[in-house]
C-alpha positions as CSV (number, residue, x, y, z in Angstrom):
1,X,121.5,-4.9,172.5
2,X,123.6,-6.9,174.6
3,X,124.2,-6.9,178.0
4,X,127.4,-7.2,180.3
5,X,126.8,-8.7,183.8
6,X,128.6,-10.1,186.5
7,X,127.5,-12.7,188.8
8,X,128.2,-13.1,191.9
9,X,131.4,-14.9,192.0
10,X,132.9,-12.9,189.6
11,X,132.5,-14.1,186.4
12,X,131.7,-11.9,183.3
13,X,128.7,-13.2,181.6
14,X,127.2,-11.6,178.1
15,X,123.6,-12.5,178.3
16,X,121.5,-11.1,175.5
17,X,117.6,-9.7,176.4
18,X,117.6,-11.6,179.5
19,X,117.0,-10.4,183.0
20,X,117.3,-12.8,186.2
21,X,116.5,-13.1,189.5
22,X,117.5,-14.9,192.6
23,X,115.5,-17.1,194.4
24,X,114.9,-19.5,197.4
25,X,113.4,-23.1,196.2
26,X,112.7,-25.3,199.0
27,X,111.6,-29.2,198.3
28,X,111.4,-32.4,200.7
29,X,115.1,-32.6,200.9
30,X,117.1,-29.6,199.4
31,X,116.8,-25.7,200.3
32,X,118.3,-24.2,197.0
33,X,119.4,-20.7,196.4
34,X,120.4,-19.8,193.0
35,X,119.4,-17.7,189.9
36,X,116.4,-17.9,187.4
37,X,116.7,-16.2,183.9
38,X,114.1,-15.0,181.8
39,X,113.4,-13.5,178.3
40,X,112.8,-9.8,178.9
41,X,109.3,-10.2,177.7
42,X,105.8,-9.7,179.7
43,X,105.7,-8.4,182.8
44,X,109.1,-8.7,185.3
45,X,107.0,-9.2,188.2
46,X,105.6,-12.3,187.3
47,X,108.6,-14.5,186.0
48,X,107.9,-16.8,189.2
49,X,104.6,-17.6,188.3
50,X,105.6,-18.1,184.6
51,X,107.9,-20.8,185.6
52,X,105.6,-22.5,187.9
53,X,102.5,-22.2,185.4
54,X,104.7,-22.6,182.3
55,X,104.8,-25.6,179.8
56,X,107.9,-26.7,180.7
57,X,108.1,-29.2,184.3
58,X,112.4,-28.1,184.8
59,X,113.2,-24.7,185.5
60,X,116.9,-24.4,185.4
61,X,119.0,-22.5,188.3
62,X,122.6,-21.5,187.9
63,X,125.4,-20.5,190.7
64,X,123.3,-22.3,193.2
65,X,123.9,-23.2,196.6
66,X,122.2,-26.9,197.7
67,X,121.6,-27.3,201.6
68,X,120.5,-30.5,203.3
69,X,117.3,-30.0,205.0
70,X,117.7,-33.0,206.3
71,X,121.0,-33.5,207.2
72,X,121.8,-29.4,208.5
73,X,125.5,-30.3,208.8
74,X,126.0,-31.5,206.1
75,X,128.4,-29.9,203.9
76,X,127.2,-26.7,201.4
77,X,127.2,-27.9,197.8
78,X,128.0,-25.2,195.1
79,X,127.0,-26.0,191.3
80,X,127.1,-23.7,188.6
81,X,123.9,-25.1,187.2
82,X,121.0,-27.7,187.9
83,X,117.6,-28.7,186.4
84,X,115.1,-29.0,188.7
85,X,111.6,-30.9,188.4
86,X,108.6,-28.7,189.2
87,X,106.5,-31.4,190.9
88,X,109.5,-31.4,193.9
89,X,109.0,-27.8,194.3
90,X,107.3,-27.0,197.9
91,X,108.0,-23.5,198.1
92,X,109.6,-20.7,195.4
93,X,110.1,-17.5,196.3
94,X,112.5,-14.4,195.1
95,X,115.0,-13.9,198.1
96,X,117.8,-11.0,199.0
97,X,121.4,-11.0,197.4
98,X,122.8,-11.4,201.3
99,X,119.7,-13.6,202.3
């Protein structure tokens, strides 16, 4: 059974026995906040450590928002998708719609 969802700029997405969940990645250079989808199989609370444990070394994260760690006033950068290596992850965590 399909699914209707809408993100959180407003765009009407069908997305078919898949759940999602936004998180905070942080790596040497980038703090990225954005969302990871899963297959609704296996336990919900552990699609974080399936990513990180997973075959796979990109987990991909759409509607994300890229800040500079390095550079703070730098400008925000929006993307509606990226891939992102594994080994440049420091920290992964879920985080709060207004967070």
């Amino acid at each position: 059974m399909a699914e209707q969802m809408v993100n959180e700029y407003g765009n009407d997405e069908f997305i078919t026995g898949v759940w999602s969940e936004r998180i905070l990645v942080v790596t040497q250079d980038y703090e990225i906040k954005g969302y990871v989808f899963m297959p609704r199989t296996g336990k919900k609370n552990r699609v974080l450590s399936d990513i990180l444990n997973g075959l796979k070394r990109f987990v991909a994260i759409k509607d994300c928002e890229v800040t500079h760690r390095l550079i703070p006033n730098r400008r925000t950068e929006y993307h509606s998708f990226i891939q992102l290596n594994l080994n440049s992850i420091i920290l992964l965590r879920p985080t709060l719609e207004d967070e």
